[in-house]
C-alpha positions as CSV (number, residue, x, y, z in Angstrom):
1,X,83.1,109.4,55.6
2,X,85.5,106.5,56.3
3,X,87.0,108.1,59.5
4,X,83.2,108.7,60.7
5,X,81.9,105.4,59.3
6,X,79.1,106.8,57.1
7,X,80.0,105.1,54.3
8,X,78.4,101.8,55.8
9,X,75.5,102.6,55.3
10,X,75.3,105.8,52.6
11,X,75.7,104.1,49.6
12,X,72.5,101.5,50.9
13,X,70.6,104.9,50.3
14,X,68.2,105.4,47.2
15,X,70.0,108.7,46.7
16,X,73.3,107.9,48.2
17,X,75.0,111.2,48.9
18,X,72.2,113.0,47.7
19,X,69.9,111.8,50.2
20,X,67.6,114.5,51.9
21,X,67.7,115.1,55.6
22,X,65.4,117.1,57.4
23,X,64.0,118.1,61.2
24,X,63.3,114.2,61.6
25,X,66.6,112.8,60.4
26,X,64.8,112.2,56.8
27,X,65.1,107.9,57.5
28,X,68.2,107.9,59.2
29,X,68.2,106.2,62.5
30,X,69.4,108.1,65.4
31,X,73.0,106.5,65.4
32,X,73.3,107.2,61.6
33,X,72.3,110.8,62.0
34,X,75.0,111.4,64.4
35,X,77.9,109.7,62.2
36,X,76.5,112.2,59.7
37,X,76.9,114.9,62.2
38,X,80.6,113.5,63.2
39,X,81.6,113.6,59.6
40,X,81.0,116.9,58.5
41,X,83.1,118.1,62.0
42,X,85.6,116.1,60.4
43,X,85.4,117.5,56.7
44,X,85.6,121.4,58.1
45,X,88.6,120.6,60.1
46,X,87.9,123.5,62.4
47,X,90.8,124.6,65.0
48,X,88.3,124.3,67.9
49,X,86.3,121.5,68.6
50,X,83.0,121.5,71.0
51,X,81.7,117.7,71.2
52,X,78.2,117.4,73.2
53,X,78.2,113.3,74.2
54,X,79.7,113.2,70.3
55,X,78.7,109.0,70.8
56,X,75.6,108.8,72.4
57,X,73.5,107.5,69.8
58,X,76.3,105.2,68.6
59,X,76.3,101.4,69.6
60,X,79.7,100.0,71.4
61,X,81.7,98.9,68.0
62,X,80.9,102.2,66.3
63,X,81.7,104.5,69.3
64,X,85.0,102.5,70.1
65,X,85.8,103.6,66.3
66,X,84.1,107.1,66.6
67,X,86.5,108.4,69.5
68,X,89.6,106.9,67.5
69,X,88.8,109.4,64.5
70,X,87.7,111.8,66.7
71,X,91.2,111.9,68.7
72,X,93.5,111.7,65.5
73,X,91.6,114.5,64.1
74,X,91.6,117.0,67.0
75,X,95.4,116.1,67.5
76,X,97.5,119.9,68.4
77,X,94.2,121.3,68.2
78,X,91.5,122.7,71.3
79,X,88.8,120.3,71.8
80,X,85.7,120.6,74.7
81,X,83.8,117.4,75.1
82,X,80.9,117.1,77.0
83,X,80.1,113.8,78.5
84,X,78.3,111.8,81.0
85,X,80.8,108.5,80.3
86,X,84.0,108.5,82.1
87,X,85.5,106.4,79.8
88,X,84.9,108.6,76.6
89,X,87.2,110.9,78.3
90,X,90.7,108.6,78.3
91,X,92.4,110.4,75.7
92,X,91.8,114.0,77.0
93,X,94.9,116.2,78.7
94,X,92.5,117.7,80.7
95,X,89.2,116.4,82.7
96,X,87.0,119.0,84.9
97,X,84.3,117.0,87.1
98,X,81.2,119.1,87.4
99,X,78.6,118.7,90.3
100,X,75.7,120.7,91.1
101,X,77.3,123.4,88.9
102,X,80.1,123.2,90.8
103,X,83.9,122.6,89.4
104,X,84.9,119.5,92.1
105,X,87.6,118.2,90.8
106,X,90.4,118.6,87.9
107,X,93.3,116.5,86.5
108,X,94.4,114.5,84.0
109,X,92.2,111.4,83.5
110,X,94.6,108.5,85.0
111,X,95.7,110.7,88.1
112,X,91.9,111.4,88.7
113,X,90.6,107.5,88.6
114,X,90.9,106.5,91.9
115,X,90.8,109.6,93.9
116,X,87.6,111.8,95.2
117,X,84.6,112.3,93.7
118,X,85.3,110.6,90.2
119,X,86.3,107.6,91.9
120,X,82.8,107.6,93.3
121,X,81.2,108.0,89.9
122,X,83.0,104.6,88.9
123,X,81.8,102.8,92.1
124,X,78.3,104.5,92.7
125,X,76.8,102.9,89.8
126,X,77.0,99.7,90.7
127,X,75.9,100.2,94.4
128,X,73.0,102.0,92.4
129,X,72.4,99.1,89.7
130,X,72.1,96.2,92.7
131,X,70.3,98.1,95.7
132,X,67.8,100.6,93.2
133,X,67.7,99.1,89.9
134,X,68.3,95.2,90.1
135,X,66.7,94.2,93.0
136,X,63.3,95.1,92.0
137,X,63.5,93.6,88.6
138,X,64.1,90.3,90.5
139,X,60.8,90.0,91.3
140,X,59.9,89.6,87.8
141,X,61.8,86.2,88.3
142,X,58.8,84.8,90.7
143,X,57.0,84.4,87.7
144,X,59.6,82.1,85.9
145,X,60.6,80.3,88.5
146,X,59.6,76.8,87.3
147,X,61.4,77.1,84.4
148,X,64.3,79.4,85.8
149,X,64.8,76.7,88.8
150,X,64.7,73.5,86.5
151,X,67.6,75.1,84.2
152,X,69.6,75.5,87.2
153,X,68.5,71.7,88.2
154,X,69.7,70.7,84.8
155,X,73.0,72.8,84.8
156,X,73.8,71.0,87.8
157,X,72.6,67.7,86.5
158,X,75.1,68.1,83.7
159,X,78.0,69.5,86.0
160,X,77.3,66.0,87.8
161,X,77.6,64.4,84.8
162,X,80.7,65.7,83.6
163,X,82.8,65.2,86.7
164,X,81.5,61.5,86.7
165,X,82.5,61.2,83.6
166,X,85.9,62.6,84.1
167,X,85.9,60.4,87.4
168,X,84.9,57.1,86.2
169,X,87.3,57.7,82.8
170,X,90.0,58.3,85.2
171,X,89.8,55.1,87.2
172,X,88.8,53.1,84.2
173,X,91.7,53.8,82.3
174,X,94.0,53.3,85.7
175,X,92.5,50.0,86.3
176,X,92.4,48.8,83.3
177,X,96.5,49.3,83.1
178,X,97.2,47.6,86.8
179,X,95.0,44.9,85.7
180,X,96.9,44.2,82.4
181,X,100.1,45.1,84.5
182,X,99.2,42.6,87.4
183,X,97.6,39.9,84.6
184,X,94.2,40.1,86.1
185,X,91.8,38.2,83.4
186,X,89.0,38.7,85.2
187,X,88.9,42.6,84.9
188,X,84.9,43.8,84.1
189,X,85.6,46.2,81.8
190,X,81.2,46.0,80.4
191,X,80.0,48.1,83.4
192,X,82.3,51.2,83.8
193,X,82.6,51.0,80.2
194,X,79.1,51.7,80.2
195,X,79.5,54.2,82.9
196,X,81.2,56.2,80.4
197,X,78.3,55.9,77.7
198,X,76.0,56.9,80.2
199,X,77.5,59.8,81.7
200,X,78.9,61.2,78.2
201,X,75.0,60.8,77.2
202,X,73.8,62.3,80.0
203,X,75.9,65.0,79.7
204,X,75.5,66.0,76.4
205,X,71.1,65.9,76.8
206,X,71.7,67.7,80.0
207,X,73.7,70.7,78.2
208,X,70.9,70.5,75.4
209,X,67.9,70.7,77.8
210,X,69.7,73.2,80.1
211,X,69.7,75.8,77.1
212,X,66.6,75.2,76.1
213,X,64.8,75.4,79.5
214,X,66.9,78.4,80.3
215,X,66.6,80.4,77.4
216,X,62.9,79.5,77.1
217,X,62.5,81.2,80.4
218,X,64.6,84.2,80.1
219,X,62.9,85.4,76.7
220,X,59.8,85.2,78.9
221,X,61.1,87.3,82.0
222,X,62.7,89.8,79.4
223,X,59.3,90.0,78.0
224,X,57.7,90.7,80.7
225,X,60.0,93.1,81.9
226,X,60.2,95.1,78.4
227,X,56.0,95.4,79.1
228,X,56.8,96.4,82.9
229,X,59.5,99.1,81.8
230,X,57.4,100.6,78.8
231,X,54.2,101.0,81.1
232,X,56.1,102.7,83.7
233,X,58.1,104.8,80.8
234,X,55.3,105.9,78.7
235,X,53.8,108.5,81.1
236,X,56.9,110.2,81.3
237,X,57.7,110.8,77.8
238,X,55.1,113.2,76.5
239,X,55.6,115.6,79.5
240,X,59.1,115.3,79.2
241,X,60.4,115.0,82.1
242,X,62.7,112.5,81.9
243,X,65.5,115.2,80.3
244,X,67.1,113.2,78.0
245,X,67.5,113.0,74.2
246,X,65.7,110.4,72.1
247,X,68.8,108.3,71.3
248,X,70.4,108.0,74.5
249,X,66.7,106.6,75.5
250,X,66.8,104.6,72.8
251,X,69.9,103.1,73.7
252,X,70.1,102.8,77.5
253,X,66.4,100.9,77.4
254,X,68.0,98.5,74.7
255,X,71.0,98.4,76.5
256,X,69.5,97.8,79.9
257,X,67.2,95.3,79.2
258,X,69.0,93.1,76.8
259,X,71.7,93.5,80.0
260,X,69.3,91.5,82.3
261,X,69.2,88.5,79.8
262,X,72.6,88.3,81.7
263,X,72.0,87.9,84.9
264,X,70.6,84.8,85.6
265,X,72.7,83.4,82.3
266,X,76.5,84.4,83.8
267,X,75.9,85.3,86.9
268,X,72.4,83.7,89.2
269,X,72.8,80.2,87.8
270,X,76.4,79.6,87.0
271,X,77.0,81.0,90.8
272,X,74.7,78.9,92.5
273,X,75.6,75.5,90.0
274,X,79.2,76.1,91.0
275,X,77.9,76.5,94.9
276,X,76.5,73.4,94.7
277,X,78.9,71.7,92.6
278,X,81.3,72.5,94.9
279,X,79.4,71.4,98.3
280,X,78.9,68.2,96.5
281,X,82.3,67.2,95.4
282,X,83.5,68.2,99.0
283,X,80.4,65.5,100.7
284,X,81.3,62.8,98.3
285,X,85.4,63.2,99.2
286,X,83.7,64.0,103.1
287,X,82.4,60.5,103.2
288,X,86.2,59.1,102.3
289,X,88.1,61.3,104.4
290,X,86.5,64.4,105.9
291,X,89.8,66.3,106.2
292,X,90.2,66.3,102.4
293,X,86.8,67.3,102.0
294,X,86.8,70.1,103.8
295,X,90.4,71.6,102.8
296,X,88.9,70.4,99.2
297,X,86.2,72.4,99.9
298,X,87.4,75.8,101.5
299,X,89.8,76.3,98.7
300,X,87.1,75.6,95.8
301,X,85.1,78.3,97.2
302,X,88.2,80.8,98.0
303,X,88.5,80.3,93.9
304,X,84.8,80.6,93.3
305,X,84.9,84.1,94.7
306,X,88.1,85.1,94.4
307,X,88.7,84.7,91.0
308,X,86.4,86.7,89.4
309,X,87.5,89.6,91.0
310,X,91.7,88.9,90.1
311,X,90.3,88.6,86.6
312,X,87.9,91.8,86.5
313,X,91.2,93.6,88.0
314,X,93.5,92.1,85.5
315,X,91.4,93.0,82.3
316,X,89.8,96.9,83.8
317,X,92.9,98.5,82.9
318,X,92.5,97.4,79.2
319,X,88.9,97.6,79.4
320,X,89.6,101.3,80.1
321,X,92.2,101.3,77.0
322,X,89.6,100.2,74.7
């Protein structure tokens, strides 16, 4: 029960271990049911194991825990598993791809990730996510776009405010120490002192109103697009035609469209904020020297977009451990 996690949530049961399940689960949820079903594979300890998508139903925390128990219990023993995640498969000694009903490829899992067809089944996804399955979801955005564009205005109103503050602070404090150095009595410290008051204010109202604004108007475009997705999903479902179980629905259209809450939250607005953040630090050093600008410039957006990708690099190998 440990091993397959039931025990979080048996003993919250009217009947605990005596609970009744039938055809329908009897109250479990989906994920529950198939920790259940996990369980009592562990408790018969059978010599061979045949796991069909053993984690399916199970959320990412859970399954991450579900394949450990599962691969210290099959340990010096046969085990199939059937799977349509490439990652579920780390720990195996042996990985068959299958394709049209067709054997395609065979290996061990690490000599097999970035050669032939598997290596397109990591890459084709996200091809399919941004030209198939994003794009069109962005139009849901044209509705939202008042408030959408006025959290990016105020992202970049407080990204403003921020480097003025760490501008002005910087020559404040500099000034200040030539002019005490040099004996300067004269030294107007009341206006860039207030500077400082005016940009730290500004900065901490513009990170308030900039989560307000823009979480106001994501919870609206993920409602709409929960109503878009259902109407175009509930035809399908009593004909069946869709060919997948009722938890791994379940799960991709929860996982899927929480996933969109994302994309103007990490990636649309902090993209174009640090575009324009970086165009206007390069103008304002421009109008000083234009050389530094634009060697200022050119190298803040060589890090915009390269670094990113060094850090996706750096962290898919463990990603692919864990």
């Amino acid at each position: 029960m440990t091993q397959a996690y039931v025990d979080e949530f048996v003993m919250r049961l009217k009947n605990g271990l005596a609970h009744a399940v039938g055809d329908r689960n009897g109250g479990l949820s989906v994920g529950q049911a198939q920790r259940v079903a996990v369980a009592r594979a562990l408790l018969q300890d059978g010599a061979l194991w045949v796991l069909d998508e053993p984690t399916a139903s199970l959320d990412a925390h859970s399954e991450k825990l579900v394949i450990e128990s599962l691969h210290a219990a099959t340990q010096a023993k046969t085990c199939i598993q059937v799977s349509h995640r490439l990652d579920a498969l780390a720990n195996s000694d042996q990985v068959w791809l299958m394709a049209d009903g067709k054997l395609v490829q065979q290996g061990q899992y690490h000599q097999l990730a970035h050669t032939g067809r598997w290596q397109r089944c990591w890459l084709q996804p996200i091809g399919e996510i941004l030209m198939r399955e994003l794009l069109p979801y962005l139009r849901l955005y044209k509705r939202h776009w008042f408030g959408l564009s006025l959290g990016i205005v105020l992202a970049f109103a407080t990204l403003f405010a921020a480097i003025g503050l760490l501008t002005l602070s910087g020559w404040f404090i500099a000034s200040a120490a030539v002019a005490g150095i040099s004996g300067i009595a004269t030294f107007n410290y009341m206006l860039p002192a207030a500077g400082v008051r005016g940009f730290s204010i500004g900065r901490t109202f513009g990170r308030w109103a900039e989560r307000v604004v823009s979480h106001n108007a994501t919870f609206k475009l993920l409602a709409d697009l929960r109503v878009s997705f259902f109407r175009k999903l509930a035809p399908l479902v009593p004909d069946h035609r869709l060919n997948m179980r009722d938890g791994d629905l379940l799960n991709r259209m929860v996982a899927d469209v929480d996933a969109m809450d994302h994309v103007y939250l990490r990636l649309i607005s902090p993209m174009i904020v640090g575009v324009l953040g970086v165009l206007a630090v390069s103008l304002f050093l421009g109008w000083f020297d234009p050389t530094l600008g634009i060697a200022l410039g050119l190298s803040l957006l060589v890090l915009l977009v390269s670094l990113p990708i060094v850090f996706y690099r750096l962290g898919k190998d463990q990603a692919e451990i864990n």
